[in-house]
C-alpha positions as CSV (number, residue, x, y, z in Angstrom):
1,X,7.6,5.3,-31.8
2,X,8.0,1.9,-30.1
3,X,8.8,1.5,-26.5
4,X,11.0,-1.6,-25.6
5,X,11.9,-3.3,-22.1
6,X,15.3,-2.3,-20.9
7,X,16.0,-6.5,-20.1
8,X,15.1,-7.0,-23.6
9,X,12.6,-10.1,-23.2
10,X,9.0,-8.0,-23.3
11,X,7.3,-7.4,-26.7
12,X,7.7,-3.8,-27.8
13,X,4.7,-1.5,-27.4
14,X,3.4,1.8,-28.6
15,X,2.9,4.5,-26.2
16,X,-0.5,3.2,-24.8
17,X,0.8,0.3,-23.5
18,X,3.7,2.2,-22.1
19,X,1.8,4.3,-19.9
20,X,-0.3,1.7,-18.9
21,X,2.3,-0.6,-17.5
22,X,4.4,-0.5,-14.4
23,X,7.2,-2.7,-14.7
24,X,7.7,-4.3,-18.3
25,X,6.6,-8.1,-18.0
26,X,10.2,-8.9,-17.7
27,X,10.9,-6.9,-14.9
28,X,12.9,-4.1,-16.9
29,X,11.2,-0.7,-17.6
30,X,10.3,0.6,-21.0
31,X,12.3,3.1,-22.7
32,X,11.7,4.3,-26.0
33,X,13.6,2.1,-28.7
34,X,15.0,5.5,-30.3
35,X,15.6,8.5,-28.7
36,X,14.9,11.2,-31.5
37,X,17.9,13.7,-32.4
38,X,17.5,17.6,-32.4
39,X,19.3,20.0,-34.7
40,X,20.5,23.3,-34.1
41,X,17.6,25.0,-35.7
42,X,15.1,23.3,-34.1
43,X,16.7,24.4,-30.6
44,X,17.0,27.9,-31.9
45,X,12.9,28.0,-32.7
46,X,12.3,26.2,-29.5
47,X,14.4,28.9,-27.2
48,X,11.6,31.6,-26.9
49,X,8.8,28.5,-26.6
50,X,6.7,28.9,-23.4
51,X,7.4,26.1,-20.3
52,X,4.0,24.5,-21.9
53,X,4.9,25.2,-25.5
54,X,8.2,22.6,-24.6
55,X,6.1,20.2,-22.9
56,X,3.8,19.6,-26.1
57,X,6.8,19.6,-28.6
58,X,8.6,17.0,-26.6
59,X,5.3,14.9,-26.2
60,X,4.6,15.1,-29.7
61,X,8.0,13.3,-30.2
62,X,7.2,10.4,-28.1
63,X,3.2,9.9,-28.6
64,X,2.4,9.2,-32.6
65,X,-0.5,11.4,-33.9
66,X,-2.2,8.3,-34.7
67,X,-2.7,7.0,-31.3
68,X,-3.6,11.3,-29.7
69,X,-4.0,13.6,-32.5
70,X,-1.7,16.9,-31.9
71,X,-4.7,19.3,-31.1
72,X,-6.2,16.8,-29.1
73,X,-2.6,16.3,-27.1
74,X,-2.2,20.5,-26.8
75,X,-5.8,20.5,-25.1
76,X,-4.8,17.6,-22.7
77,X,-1.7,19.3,-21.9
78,X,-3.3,22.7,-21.0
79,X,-5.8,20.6,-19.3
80,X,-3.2,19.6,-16.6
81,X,-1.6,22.8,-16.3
82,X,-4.7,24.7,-15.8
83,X,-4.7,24.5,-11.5
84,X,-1.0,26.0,-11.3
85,X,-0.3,28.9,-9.6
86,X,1.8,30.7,-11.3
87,X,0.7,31.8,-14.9
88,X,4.1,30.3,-16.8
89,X,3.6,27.2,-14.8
90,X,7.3,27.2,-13.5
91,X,9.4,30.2,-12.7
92,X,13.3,30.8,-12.8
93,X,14.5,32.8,-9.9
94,X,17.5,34.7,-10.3
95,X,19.7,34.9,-7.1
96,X,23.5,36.3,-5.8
97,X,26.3,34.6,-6.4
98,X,25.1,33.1,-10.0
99,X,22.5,31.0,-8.1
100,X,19.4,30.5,-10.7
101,X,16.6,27.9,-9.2
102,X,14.2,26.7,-11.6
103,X,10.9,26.3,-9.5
104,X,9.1,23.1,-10.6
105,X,6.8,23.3,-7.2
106,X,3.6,25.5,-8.6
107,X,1.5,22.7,-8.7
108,X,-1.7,21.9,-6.2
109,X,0.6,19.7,-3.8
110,X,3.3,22.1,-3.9
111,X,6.3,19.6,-5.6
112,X,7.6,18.7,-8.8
113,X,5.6,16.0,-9.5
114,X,2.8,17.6,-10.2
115,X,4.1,18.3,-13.8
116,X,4.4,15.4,-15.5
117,X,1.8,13.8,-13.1
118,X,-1.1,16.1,-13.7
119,X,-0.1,15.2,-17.5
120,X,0.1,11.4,-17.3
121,X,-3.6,11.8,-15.2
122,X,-4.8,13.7,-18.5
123,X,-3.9,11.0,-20.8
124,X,-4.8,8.2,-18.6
125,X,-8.1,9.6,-18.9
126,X,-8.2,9.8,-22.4
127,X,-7.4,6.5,-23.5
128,X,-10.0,5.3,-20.5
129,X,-12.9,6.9,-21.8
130,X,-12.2,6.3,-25.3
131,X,-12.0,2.5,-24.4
132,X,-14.4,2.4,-21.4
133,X,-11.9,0.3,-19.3
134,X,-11.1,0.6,-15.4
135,X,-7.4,0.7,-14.1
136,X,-6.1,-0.2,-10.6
137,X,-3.1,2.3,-10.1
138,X,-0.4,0.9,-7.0
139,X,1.9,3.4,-6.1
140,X,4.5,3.8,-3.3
141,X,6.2,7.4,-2.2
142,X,8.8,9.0,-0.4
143,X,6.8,11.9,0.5
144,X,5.7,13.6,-2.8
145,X,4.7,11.2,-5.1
146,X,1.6,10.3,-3.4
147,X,-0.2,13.1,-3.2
148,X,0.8,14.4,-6.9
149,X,-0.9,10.8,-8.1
150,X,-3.8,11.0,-6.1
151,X,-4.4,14.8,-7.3
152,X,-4.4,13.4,-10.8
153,X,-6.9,10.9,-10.7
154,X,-9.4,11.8,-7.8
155,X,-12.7,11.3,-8.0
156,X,-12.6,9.2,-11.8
157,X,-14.8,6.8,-11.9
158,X,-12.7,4.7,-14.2
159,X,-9.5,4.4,-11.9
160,X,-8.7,3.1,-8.6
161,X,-5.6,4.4,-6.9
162,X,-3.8,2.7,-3.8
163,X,-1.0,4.3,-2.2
164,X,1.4,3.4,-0.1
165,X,2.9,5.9,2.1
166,X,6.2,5.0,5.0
167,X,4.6,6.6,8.0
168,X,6.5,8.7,10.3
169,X,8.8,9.2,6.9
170,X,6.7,11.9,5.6
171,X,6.7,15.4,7.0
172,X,3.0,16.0,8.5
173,X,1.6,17.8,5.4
174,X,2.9,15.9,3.2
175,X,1.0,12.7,4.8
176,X,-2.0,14.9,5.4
177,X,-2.3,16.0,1.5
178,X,-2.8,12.3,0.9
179,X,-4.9,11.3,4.2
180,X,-7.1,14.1,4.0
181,X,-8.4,13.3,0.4
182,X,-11.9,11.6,1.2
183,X,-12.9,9.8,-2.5
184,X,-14.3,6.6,-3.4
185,X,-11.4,6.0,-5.8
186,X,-8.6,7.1,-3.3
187,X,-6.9,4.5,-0.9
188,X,-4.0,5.3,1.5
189,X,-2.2,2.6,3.2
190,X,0.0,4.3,6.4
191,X,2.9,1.5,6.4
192,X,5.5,0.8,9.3
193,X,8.4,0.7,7.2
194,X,10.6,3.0,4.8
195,X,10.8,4.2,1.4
196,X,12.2,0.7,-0.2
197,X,10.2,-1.2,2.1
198,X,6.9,-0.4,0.6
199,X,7.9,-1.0,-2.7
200,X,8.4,-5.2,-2.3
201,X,4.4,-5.6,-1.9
202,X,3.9,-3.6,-5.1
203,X,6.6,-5.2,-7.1
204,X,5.0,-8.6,-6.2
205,X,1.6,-7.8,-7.1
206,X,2.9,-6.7,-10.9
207,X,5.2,-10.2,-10.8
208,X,1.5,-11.6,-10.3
209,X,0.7,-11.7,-13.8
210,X,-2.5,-13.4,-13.3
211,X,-3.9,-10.6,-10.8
212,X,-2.0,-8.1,-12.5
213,X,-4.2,-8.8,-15.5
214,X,-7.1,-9.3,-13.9
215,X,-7.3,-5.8,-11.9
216,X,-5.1,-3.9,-14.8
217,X,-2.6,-2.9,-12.4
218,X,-0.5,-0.3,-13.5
219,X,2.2,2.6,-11.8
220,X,2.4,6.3,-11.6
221,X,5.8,5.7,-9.6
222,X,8.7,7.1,-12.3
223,X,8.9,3.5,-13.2
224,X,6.3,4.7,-15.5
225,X,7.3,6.2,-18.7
226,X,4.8,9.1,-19.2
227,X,6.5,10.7,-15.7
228,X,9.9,10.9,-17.6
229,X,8.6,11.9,-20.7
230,X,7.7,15.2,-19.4
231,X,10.2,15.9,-17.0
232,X,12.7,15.9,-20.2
233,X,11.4,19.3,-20.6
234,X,12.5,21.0,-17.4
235,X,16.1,20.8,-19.2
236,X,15.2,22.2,-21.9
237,X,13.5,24.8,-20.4
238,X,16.6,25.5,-18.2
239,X,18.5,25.5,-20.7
240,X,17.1,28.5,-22.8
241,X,16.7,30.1,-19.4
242,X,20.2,30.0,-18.5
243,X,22.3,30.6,-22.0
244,X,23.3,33.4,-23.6
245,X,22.9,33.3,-26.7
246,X,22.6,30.2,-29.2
247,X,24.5,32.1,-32.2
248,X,28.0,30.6,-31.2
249,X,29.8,27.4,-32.6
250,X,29.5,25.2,-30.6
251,X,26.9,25.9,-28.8
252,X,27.2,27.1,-24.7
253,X,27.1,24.5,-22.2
254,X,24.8,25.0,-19.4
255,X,25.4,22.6,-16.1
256,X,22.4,21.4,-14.4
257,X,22.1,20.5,-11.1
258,X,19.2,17.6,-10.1
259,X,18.4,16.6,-6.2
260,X,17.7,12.6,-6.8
261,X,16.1,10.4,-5.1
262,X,14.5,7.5,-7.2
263,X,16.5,8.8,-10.4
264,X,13.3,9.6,-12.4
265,X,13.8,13.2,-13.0
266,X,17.8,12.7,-13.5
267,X,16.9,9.8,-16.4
268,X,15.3,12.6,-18.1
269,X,18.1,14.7,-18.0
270,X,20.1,12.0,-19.5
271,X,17.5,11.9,-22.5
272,X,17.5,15.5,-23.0
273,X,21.1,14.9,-23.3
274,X,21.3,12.8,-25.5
275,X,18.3,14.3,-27.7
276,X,21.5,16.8,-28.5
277,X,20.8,19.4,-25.7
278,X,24.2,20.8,-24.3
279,X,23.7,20.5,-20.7
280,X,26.3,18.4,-18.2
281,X,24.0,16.9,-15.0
282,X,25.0,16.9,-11.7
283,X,23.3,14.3,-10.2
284,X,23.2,15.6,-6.3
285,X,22.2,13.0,-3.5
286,X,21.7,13.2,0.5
287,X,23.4,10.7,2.7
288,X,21.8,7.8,0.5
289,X,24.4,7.9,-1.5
290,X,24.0,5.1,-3.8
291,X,23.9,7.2,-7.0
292,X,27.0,8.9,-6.2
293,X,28.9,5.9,-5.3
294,X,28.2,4.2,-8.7
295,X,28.9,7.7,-10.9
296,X,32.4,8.1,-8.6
297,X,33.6,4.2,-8.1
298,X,31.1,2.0,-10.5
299,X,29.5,0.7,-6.9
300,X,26.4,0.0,-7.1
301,X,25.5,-1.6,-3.7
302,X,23.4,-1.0,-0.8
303,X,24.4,0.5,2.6
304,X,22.9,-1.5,5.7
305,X,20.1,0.9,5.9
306,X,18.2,3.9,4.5
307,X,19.3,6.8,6.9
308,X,16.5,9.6,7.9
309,X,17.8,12.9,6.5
310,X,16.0,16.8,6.2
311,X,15.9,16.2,2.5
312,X,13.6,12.8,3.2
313,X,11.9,12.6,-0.4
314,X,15.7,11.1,-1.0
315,X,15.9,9.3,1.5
316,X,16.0,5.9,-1.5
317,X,18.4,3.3,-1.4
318,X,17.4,1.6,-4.2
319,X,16.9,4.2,-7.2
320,X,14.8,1.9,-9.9
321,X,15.5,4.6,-12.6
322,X,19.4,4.1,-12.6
323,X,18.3,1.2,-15.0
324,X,16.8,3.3,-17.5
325,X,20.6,5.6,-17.5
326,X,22.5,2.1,-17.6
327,X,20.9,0.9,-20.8
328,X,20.8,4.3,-22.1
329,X,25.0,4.2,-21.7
330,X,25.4,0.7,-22.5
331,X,23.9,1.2,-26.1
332,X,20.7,-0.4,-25.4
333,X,22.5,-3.4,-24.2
334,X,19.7,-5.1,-22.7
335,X,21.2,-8.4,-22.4
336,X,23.9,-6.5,-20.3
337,X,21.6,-4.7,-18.4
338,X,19.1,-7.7,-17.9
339,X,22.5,-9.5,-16.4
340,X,23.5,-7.0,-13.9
341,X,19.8,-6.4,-12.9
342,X,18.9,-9.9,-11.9
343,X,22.6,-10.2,-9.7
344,X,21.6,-6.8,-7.8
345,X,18.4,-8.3,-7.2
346,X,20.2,-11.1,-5.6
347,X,23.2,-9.7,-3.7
348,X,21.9,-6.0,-3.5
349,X,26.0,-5.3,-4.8
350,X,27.0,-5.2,-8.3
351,X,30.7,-3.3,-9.5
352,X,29.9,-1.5,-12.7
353,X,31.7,-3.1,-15.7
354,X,34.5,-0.6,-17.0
355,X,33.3,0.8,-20.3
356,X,29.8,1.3,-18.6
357,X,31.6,3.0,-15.6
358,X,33.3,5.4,-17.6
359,X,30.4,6.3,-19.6
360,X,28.8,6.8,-16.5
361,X,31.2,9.6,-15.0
362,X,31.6,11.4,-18.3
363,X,27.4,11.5,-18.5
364,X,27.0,12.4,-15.1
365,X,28.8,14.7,-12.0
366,X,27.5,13.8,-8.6
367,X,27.5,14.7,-5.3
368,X,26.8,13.9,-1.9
369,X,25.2,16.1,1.0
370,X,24.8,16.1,4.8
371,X,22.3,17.3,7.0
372,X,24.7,19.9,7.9
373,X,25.6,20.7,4.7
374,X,21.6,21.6,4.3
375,X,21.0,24.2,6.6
376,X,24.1,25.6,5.5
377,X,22.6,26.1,2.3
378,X,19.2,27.3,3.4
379,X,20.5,29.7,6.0
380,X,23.2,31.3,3.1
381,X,20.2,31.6,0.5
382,X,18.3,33.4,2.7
383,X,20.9,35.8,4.1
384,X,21.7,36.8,0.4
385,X,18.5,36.9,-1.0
386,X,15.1,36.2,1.3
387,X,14.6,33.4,-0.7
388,X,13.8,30.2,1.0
389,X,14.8,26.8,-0.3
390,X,13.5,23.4,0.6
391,X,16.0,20.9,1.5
392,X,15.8,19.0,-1.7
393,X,17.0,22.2,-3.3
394,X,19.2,23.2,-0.9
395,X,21.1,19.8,-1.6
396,X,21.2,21.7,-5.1
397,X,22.2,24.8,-4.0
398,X,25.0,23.2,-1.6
399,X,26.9,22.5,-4.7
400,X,26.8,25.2,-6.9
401,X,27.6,27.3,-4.0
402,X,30.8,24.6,-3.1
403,X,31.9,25.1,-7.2
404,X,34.7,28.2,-8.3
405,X,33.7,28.1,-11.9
406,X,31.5,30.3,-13.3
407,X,29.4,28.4,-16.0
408,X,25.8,29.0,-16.2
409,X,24.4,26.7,-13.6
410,X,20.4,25.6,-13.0
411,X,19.6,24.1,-9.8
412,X,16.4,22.3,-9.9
413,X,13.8,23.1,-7.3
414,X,11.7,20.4,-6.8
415,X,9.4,21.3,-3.8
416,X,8.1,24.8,-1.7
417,X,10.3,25.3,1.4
418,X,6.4,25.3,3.2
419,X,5.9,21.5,2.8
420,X,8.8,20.8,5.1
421,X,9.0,23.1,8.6
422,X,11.0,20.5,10.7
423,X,14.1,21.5,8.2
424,X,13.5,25.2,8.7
425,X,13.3,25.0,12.2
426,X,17.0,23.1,12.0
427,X,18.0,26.0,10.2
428,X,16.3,28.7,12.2
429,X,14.0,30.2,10.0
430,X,10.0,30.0,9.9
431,X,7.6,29.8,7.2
432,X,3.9,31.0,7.1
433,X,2.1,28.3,5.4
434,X,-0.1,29.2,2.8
435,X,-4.0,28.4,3.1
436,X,-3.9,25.7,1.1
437,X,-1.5,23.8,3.4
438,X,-2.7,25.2,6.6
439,X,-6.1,24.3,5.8
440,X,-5.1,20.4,5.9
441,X,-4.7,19.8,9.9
442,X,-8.2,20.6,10.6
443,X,-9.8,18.4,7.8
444,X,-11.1,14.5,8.2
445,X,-8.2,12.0,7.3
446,X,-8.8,8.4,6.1
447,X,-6.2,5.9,6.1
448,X,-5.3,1.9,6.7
449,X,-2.1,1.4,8.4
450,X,0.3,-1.9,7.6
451,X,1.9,-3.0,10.5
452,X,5.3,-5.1,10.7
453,X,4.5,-8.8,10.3
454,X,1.3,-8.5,8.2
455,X,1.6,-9.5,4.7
456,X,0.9,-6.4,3.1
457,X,0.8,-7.8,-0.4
458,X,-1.7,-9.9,0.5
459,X,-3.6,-7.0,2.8
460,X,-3.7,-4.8,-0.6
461,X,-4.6,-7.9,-2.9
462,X,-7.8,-8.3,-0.7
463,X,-8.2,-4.2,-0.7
464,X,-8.1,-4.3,-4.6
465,X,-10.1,-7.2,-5.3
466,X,-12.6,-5.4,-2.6
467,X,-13.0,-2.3,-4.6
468,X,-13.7,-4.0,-8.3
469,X,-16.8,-5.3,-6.5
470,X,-17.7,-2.0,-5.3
């Protein structure tokens, strides 16, 4: 299994040297060069397979036995689910009204990430001890992201990790579960800007090839492969939760519903897809509704600014991972994609070519959500069933509750309703937060804020080159 750029001018490389890259040298992201097909038995001996079970199956399709032998990959893979709090690692909550939520948010930071996060930290630290090397991990967040990464990697000696977090973006605990991790190895940058903002100073330190090399920079953002690899088996998993039966010709089509923000989890879907798993995605969006504009009208172009909604992990106007699903529907057309890339980078505005459009809309249904259309959600959810959703799933929930039809439906649930009490409040409800959360406002916080008009690519280059002397 070889992993090629998306813009078609890097060298292909095995799964090492995907995980260990951000962007591909050329600027695309890697993607594997063939997505491998699944027959109808192997879905039927997968169905009764454990969320864990799915996660090493899948993994063992993408990483060669050569480079992590399969017992040695099972024991990593338990490794990283071993601190969740709920013994199958994610649960499926069946609610009124057809509404099943597929909670991806047992992990220590409370959010999604920490599946395929805790997983990537696991195998970062197995190549790094078996080569005694050091690695400089640079990675900006919405809200989650951050504190999922630094989770991974605390505390190992062989691995740096510098994050950049938009401050006044975040709710409080989800700035606190990165500020309030004291480690050598751990360094949080508090930066007076939003979501896309932060990500210019990191995508010019990996165009530095030269200092890229140097410090072996490398993402945990989704733009790293590893992080999609293991999200493709939340649809799986959703889908053996939500059919009937797999004994009819064809087989059932289950619809699943994805908040998206960067596109990470969504790409995923689309490989899961086309692996030959039945599913349609809905790709579901807040106000930033750049996604939804492209699947609807082929436009992909900025608004004039990112606007501050409840669901704020979404809150991304420029959603890297829509590359990824572009070459995936183009047919691996990197030429293409390497064309339309480098005019978006320029005019922030590109009109999808036709065929690519329409493959596009019959890959993916979308949606876009307001505010209001949140604490609609949450209030209804918990009327029906004293269940409380976060806002990112409530942007789930919004839709299947706006759809007549009745085919099985999963809405993903990427985060605890605790981590984000200002949308609660809007929708007149109160959560206690656990201990582990509550716990966080009373501890010692450590950060260095980036204020407008300082170069902060060059304020993290002298931060990085700092800690390699250390």
């Amino acid at each position: 299994m070889e992993y090629v750029s998306t813009r078609g001018g890097a060298e292909a490389v095995d799964f090492e040297g995907a995980l260990f890259s951000g962007y591909a040298p050329d600027g695309g992201l890697f993607m594997p060069q063939h997505i491998p097909s699944l027959d109808r038995d192997t879905l039927q001996r997968w169905s009764s397979f454990s969320y864990p079970e799915l996660v090493k199956e899948l993994c063992s399709l993408f990483i060669t036995a050569e480079l992590v032998p399969r017992n040695t990959l099972n024991d990593l893979i338990d490794r990283a689910f071993s601190r969740f709090r709920h013994k199958d690692v994610v649960h499926m909550s069946r609610l009124k009204d057809g509404l099943n939520v597929l909670e991806l948010y047992h992990g220590v930071t409370f959010a999604f990430k920490d599946l395929s996060l805790s997983c990537t930290g696991q195998f970062l630290q197995y190549f790094l001890e078996k080569k005694q090397k050091h690695v400089t991990i640079l990675v900006g967040t919405s809200g989650d992201t951050g504190s999922s990464a630094i989770e991974s990697v605390r505390g190992q000696k062989n691995m740096d990790i510098f994050v950049l977090l938009p401050k006044g973006f975040c709710t409080q605990i989800q700035e606190l579960q990165m500020t309030t991790v004291i480690e050598k190895n751990v360094h949080v940058f508090a930066a007076h800007g939003n979501s896309d903002e932060i990500d210019e100073p990191i995508k010019e330190l990996f165009a530095d090839v030269n200092f890229a090399r140097k410090y072996n920079l490398m993402s945990l953002n989704s733009v790293n492969w590893s992080r999609i690899m293991v999200q493709i088996a939340h649809y799986f998993y959703a889908y053996f939760q939500c059919t009937p039966c797999l004994d009819t010709t064809p087989l059932p089509v289950v619809e699943i519903v994805v908040p998206t923000g960067g596109g990470g989890n969504i790409t995923a879907g689309c490989i899961a897809q086309k692996m030959g798993l039945p599913i349609r995605l809905v790709a579901v969006v807040n106000s930033n509704d750049i996604i939804h504009r492209a699947v609807q009208h082929g436009d992909y172009s900025l608004s004039e600014s990112v606007k501050t909604t409840l669901a704020s992990a979404m809150d991304i106007q420029e959603p890297y991972n829509v590359e990824r699903i572009l070459w995936l529907l183009s047919g691996s057309d990197s030429r293409l994609i390497k064309m339309l890339m480098e005019q978006f980078s320029v005019s922030k505005r590109i009109k999808l070519p036709e065929d690519l459009h329409r493959n596009l809309s019959e890959t993916l249904r979308s949606c876009s959500v307001s505010d209001e259309d949140i604490v609609r959600a949450i209030q209804r959810c918990w009327l029906e069933n004293q269940y409380l959703l976060c806002p990112h799933s409530a942007v789930a929930a919004h839709y299947h509750y706006s759809q007549p039809d009745s085919i099985p439906r999963c809405c993903l649930a990427p985060a605890s309703a605790a981590k984000f009490q200002d949308a609660l409040l809007r929708a007149d409800m109160v959560l206690q937060l656990p201990p582990e959360l509550t716990v966080l406002t009373a501890m010692e916080t450590r950060s260095t804020p980036l204020e407008r008009g300082q170069d902060w690519a060059q304020v993290l280059r002298g931060q990085i080159e700092a800690a390699a002397q250390q």
